[in-house]
C-alpha positions as CSV (number, residue, x, y, z in Angstrom):
1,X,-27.5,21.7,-20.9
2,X,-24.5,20.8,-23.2
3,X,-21.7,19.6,-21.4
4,X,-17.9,19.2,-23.1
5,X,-14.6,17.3,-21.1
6,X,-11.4,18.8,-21.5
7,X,-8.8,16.2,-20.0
8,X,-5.3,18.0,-19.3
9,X,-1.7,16.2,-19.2
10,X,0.6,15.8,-22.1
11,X,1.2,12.3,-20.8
12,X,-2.5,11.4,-22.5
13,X,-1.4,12.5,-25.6
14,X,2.1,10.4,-25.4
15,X,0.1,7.2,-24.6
16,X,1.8,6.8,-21.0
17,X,-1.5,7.0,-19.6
18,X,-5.0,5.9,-20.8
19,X,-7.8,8.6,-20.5
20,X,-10.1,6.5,-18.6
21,X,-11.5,9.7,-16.7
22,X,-13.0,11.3,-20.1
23,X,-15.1,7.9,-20.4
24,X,-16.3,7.8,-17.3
25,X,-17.4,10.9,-16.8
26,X,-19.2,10.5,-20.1
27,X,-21.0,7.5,-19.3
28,X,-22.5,9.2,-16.0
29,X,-23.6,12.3,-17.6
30,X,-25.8,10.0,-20.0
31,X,-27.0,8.4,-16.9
32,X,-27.9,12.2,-14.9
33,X,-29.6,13.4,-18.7
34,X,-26.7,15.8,-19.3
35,X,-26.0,15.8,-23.2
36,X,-22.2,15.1,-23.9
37,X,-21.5,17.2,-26.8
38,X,-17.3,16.7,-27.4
39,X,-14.5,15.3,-25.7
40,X,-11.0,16.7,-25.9
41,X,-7.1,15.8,-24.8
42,X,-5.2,18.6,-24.2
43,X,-1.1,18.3,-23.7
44,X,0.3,20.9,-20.3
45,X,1.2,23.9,-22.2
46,X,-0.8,27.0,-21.0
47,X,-1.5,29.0,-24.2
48,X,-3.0,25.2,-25.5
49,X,-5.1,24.6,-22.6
50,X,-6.6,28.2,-22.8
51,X,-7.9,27.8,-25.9
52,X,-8.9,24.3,-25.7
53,X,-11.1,25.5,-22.7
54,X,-12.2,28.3,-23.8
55,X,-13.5,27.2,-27.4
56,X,-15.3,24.6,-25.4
57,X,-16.8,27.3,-23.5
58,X,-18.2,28.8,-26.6
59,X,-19.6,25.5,-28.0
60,X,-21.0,24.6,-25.0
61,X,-23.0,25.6,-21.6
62,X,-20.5,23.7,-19.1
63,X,-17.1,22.5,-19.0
64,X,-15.8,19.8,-17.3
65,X,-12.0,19.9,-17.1
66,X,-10.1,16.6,-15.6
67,X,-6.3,16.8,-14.4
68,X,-3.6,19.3,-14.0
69,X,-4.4,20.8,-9.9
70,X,-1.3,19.0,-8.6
71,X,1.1,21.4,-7.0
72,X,4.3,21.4,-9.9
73,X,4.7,23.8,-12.3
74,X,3.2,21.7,-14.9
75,X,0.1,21.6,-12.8
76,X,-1.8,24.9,-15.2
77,X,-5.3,24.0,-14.9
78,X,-6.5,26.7,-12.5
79,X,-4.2,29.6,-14.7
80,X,-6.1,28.4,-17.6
81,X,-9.5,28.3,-16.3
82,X,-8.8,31.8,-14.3
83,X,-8.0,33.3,-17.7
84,X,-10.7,32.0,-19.4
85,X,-12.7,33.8,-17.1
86,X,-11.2,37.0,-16.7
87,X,-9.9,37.5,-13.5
88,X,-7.0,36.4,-11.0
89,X,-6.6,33.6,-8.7
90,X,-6.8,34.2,-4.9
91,X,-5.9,31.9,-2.0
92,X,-8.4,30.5,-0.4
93,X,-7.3,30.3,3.3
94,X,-10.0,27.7,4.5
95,X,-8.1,24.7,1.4
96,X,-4.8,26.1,2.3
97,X,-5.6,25.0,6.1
98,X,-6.9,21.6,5.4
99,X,-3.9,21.0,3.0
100,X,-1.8,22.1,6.1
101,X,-3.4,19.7,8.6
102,X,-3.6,17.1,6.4
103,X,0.2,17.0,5.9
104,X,0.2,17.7,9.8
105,X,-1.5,15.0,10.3
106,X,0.8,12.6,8.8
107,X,3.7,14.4,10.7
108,X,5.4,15.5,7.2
109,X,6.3,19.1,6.5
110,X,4.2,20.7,4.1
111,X,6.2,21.6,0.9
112,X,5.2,25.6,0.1
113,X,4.4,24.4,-3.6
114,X,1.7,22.7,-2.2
115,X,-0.2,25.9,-1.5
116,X,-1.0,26.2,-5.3
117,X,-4.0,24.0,-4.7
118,X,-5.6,26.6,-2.6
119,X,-5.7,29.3,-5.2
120,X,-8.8,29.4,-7.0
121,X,-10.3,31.7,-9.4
122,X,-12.2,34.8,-8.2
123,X,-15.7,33.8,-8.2
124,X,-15.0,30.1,-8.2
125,X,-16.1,27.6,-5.5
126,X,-13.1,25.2,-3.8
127,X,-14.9,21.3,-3.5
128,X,-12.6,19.6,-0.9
129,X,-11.9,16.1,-1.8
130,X,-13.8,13.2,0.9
131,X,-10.3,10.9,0.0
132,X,-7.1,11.8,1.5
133,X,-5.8,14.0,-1.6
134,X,-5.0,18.0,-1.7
135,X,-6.1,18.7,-5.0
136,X,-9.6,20.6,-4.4
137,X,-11.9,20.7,-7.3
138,X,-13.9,24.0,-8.6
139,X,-16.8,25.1,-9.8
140,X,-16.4,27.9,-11.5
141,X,-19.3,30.0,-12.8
142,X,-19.3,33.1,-15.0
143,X,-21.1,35.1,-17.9
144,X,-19.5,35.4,-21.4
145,X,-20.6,37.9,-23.9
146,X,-23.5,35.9,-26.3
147,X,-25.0,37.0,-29.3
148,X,-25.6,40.8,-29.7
149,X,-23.2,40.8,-26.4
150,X,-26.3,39.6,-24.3
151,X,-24.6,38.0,-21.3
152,X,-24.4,34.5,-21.4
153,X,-24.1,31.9,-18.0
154,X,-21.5,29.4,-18.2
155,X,-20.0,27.1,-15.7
156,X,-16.5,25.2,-15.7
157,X,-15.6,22.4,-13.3
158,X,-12.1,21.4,-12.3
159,X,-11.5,17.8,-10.9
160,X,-8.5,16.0,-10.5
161,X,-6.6,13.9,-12.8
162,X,-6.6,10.9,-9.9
163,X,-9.7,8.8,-11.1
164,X,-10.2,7.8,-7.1
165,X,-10.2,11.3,-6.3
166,X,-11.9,12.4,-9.5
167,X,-15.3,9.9,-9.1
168,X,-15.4,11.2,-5.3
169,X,-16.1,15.1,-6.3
170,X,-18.1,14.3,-9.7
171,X,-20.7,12.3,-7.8
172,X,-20.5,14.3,-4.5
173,X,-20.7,17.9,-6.1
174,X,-20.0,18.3,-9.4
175,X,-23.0,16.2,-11.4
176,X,-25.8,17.5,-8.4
177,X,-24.7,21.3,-9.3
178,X,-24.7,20.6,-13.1
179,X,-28.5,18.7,-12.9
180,X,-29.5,21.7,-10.8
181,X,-28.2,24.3,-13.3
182,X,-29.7,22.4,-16.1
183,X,-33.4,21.8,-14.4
184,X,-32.8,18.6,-15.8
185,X,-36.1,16.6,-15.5
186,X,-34.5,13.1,-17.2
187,X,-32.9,10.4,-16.6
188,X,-31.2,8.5,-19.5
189,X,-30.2,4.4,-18.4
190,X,-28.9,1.1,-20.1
191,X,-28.5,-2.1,-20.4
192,X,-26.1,-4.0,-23.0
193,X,-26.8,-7.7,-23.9
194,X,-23.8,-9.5,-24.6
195,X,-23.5,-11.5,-27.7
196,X,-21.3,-14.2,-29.5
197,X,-22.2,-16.1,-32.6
198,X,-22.9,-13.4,-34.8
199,X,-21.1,-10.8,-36.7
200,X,-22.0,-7.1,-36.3
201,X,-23.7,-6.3,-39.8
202,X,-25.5,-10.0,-39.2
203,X,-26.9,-8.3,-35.7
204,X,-27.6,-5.1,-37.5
205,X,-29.7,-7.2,-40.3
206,X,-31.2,-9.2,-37.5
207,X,-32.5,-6.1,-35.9
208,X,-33.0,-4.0,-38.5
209,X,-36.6,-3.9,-38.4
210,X,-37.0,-3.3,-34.9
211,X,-34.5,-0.4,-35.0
212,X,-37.2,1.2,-37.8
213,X,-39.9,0.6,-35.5
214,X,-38.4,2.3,-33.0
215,X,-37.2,5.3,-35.4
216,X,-41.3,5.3,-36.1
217,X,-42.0,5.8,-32.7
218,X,-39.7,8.2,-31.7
219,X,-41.6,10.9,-34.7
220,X,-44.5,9.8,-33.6
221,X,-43.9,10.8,-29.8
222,X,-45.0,7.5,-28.8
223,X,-43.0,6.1,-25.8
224,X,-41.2,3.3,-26.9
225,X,-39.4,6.0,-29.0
226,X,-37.2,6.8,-25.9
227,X,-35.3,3.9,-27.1
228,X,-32.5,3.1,-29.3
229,X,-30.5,0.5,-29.7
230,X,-26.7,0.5,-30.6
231,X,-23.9,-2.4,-31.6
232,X,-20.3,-2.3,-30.1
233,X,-17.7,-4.4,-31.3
234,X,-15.5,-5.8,-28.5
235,X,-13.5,-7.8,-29.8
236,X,-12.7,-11.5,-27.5
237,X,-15.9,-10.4,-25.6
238,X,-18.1,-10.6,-28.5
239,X,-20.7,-7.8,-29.6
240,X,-22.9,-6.2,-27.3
241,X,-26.2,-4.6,-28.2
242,X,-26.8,-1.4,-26.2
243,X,-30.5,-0.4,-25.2
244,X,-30.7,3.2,-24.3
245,X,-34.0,4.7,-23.1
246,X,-34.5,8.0,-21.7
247,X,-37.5,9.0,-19.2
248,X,-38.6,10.9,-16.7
249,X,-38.0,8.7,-13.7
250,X,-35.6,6.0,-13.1
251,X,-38.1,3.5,-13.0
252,X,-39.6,4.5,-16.2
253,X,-36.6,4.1,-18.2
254,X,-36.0,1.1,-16.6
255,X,-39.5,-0.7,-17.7
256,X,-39.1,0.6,-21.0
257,X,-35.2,-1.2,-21.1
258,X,-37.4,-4.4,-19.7
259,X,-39.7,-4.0,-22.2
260,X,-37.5,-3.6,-24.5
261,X,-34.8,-6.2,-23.5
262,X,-37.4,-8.3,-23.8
263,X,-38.2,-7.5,-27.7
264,X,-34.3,-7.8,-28.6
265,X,-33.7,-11.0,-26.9
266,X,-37.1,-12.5,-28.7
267,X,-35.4,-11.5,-32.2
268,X,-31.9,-12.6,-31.3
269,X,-32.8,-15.9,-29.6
270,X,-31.0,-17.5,-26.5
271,X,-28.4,-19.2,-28.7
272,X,-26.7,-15.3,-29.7
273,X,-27.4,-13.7,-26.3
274,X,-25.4,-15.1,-23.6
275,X,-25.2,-12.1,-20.8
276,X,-26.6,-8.9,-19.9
277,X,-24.2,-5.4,-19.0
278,X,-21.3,-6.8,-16.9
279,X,-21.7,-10.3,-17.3
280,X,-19.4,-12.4,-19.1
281,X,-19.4,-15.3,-21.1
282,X,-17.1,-17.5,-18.3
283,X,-19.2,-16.2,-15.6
284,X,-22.7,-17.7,-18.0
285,X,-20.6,-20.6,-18.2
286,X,-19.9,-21.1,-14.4
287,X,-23.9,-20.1,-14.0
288,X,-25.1,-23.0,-15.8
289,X,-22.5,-25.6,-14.4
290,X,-24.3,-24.7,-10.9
291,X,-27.5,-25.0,-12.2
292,X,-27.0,-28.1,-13.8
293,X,-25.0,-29.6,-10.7
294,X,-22.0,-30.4,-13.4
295,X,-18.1,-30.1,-12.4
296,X,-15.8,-28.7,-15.1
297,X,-12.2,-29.4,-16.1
298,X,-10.1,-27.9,-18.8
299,X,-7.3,-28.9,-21.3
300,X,-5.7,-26.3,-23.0
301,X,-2.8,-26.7,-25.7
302,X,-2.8,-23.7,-27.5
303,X,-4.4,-21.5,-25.1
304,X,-2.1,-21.7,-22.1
305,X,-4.2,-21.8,-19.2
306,X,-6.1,-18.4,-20.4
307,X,-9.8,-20.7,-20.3
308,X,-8.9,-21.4,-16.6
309,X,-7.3,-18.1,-16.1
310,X,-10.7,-16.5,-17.2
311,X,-12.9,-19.3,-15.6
312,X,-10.7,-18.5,-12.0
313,X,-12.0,-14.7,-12.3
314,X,-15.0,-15.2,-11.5
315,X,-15.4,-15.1,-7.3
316,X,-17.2,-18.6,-6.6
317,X,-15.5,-20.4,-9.2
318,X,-14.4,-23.6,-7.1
319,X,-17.9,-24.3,-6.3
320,X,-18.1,-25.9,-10.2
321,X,-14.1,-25.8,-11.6
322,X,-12.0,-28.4,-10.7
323,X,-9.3,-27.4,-12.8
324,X,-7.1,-27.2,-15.6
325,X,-4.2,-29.2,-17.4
326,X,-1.6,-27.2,-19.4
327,X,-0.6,-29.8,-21.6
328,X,1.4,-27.9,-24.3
329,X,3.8,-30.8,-25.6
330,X,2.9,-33.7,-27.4
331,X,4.3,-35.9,-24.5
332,X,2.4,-34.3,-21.9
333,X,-0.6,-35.0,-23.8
334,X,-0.3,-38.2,-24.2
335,X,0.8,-39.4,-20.8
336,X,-1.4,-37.4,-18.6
337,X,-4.4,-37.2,-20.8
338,X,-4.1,-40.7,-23.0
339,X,-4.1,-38.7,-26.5
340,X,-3.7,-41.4,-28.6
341,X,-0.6,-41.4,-31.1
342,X,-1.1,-39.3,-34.4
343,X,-1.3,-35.5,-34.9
344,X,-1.8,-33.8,-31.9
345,X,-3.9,-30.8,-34.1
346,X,-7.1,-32.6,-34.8
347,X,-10.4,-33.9,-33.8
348,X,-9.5,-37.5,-32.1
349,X,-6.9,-35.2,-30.3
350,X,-9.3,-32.8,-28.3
351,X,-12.0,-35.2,-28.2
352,X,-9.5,-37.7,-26.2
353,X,-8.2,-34.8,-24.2
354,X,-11.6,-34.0,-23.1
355,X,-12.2,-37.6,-22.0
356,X,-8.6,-37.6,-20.3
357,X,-9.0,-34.2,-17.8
358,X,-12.7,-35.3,-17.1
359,X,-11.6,-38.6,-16.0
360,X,-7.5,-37.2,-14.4
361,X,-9.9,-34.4,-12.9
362,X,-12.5,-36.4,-11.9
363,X,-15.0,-33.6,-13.2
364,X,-18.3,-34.1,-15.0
365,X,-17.5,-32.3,-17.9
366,X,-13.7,-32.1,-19.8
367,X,-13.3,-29.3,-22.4
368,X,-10.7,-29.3,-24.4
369,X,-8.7,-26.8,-26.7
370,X,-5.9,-27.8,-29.1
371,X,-4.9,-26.4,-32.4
372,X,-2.4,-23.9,-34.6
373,X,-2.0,-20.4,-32.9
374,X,0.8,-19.3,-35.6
375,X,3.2,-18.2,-37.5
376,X,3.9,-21.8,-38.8
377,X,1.3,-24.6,-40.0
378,X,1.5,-27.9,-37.4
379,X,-0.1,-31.4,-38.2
380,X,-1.4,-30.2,-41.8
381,X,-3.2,-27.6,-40.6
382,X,-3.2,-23.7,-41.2
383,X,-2.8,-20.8,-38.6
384,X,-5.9,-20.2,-37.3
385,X,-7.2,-23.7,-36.9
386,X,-8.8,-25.1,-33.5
387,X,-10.3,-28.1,-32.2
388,X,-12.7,-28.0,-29.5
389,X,-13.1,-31.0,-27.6
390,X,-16.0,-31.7,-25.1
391,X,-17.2,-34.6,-22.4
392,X,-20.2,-34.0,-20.9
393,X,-20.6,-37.5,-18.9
394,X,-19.3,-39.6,-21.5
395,X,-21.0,-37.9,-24.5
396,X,-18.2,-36.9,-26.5
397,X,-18.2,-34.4,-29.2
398,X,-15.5,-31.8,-31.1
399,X,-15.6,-28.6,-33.2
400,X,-13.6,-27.3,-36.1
401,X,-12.7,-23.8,-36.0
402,X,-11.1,-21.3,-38.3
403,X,-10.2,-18.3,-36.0
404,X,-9.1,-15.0,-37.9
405,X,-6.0,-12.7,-36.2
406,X,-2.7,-13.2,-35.1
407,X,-1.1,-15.3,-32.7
408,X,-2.7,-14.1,-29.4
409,X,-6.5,-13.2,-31.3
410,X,-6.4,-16.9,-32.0
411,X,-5.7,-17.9,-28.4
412,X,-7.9,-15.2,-27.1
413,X,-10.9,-16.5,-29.4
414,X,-10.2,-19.9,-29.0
415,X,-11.2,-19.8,-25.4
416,X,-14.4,-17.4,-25.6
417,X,-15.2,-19.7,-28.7
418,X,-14.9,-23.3,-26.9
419,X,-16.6,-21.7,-23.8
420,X,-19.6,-20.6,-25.6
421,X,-20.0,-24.0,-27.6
422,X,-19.9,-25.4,-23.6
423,X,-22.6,-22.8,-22.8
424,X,-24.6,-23.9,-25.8
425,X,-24.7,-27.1,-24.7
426,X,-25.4,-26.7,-21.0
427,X,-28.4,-24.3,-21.4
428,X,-29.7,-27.0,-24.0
429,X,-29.3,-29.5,-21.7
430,X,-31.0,-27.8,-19.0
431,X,-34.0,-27.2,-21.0
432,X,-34.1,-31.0,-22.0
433,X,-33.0,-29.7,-25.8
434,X,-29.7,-31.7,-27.0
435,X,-30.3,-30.5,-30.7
436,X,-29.1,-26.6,-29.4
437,X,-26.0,-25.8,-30.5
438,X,-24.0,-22.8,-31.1
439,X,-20.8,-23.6,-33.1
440,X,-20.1,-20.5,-35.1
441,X,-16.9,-18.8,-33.5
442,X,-18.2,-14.8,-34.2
């Protein structure tokens, strides 16, 4: 079954809105084994959407189109995929009712425009929304001339452009009709490790030979062939390395992501991979501080309070984060914190500001970020440079950085950077190893 998404609204091509829908729904027709051939951004204009549609049709066996069943004039979607399939639209009394109660029920009069969303192609299927919206969604099926004009069976679905009310008819009725149309007998699942320390060609060199064995496998029709592995770059997050396996079951691809997980994180070492799918590098951070029994507190020049905005995310952050000191200025510095006189950009700098929020905080361990976010040089030093300062119970320690990017990448790394150094050293010190370190900043 080869699937297409056709998202409607010229407000997607404009940039006012960003075309989270098309993503999602991609992601969860990987995860239901339905192959996602093309996506597409279409702006309101009938004639536009007609085509877009209906050259997706011919590509592929199913069309899922996203937006464009409000009641305004702008609102084509249903004209589109009615002349797509040949015929007319026709109200469908049982939506129109619901539509009327629902307004009814709220004690507001029902604007007539409204009743748009009851028509529905001839020979389509109205999917009423479980949320409180009026927009019904539609499955639409149809035959459309094939090769030697042998008739060919196509669906297209309709969902709204609201992503609440979008998700709601997908899962509910749109992804079991298209898994029943398609017989699929797959299910295709993942997991992502999440990186930092390496770049993505030094992952892709680092892996490069389990990537061929896997390429083997797959021509040889041996299992572990159901497996591939891919990088994505994401930016202040660091580089996560996908594992995709496909299987008959759920819980066979999900042993042969173990498996495999377990092969990947063998090459890469615990120093590179510091989370798996959602996790993040504050939340590893947090983790580790509870499983050490350790109390953190943060001073951040340059950053601004983005390390304890990140760190404060995370739900159960008090049990381990005592807090943060903003100390931007010089002065600040060195009256709350006892920074010593001399440039504030430099090793002695963070490494006393570390000391100074551990000991203002009363925490176990004071991190510490200070250094030149940009345009100008400060202290000597180029844009781009950081100092990372850390006190884990008096042991006292700081890192040079050179950051790449502008003003806000610098900040933006800066904290990811210094949190990962703290991770570093709080797994090593949990496994009794104070020789780990990981002080390369991507």
């Amino acid at each position: 079954m080869r699937c297409e998404v056709v998202a409607v609204g010229t407000e997607l091509l404009l940039g006012q809105i960003v075309d989270t829908n098309s993503s999602w729904i991609g992601e969860q027709l990987a995860l239901v084994g339905i192959d996602s051939l093309r996506q597409t951004k279409v702006g309101d204009n009938l004639d536009r959407v007609v085509a877009v549609i209906g050259e997706a049709v011919d590509r592929a066996d199913a069309v899922i189109v996203c937006g464009g069943l409000g009641p305004t004039q702008d609102d084509i979607t249903r004209d589109a995929i009615a002349r797509v399939m040949g015929v007319q639209l026709e109200l469908d009394d049982e939506v129109a009712a619901r539509i009327e109660a629902m307004f009814g029920g709220r004690g507001r009069r029902m604007p007539m425009n409204n009743l748009r969303q009851a028509e529905v192609p001839v020979g389509a299927t109205a999917i009423s929304d479980p949320q409180p919206g009026t927009a019904p969604g539609l499955i639409c099926p149809f035959t459309r001339p094939g090769p030697g004009g042998t008739p060919v069976a196509k669906v297209i679905y309709a969902v709204p452009g609201v992503p609440h009310e979008m998700t709601e008819i997908m899962v509910g009725a749109i992804f079991p009709d298209l898994q029943a149309r398609a017989g699929v007998q797959a299910v295709i699942r993942s997991r992502t490790l999440r990186t930092w320390g390496e770049s993505e060609s030094g992952l892709a060199e680092r892996l490069a030979g389990r990537i061929t064995e896997l390429d083997r496998a797959a021509a040889s029709g041996d299992a572990a062939g159901a497996v591939t592995i891919a990088f994505l770059a994401s930016g202040i997050e660091g580089l996560k390395v996908r594992l995709t396996a496909k299987a008959v079951s759920t819980d066979a691809a999900e042993a042969l992501l173990a498996a495999e997980e377990l092969e990947v994180r063998g090459i890469l070492g615990p120093d590179l991979v510091f989370g798996l799918d959602d996790e993040t590098m504050e939340s590893a951070v947090l983790m580790l501080l509870g499983h050490t029994g350790l109390t953190l507190g943060l001073a951040e020049s340059l950053t601004g309070g983005l390390a304890a905005s990140r760190i404060t995310d995370v739900p159960g952050a008090s049990a381990s984060f005592r807090g943060a000191l903003v100390s931007y200025s010089s002065a600040v510095k060195v009256d709350l914190l006892a920074v010593p006189d001399g440039p504030v950009v430099s090793a002695a700098a963070a490494e006393a500001m570390a000391t100074g929020v551990r000991s203002v905080l009363g925490a176990d361990v004071g991190l510490s970020f200070t250094g030149v976010a940009g345009p100008e040089p400060q202290d000597g030093e180029v844009p781009g440079t950081v100092f990372v300062g850390l006190d884990i119970d008096g042991e006292v320690s700081s890192i040079r950085l050179q950051l790449p990017g502008d003003r806000l990448r610098v900040r933006q790394f800066s904290v990811i950077s210094g949190l990962g150094i703290l991770r570093a050293r709080l797994a090593a010190r949990l496994a009794g190893d104070a020789t780990t370190d990981n002080t390369t900043p991507y």
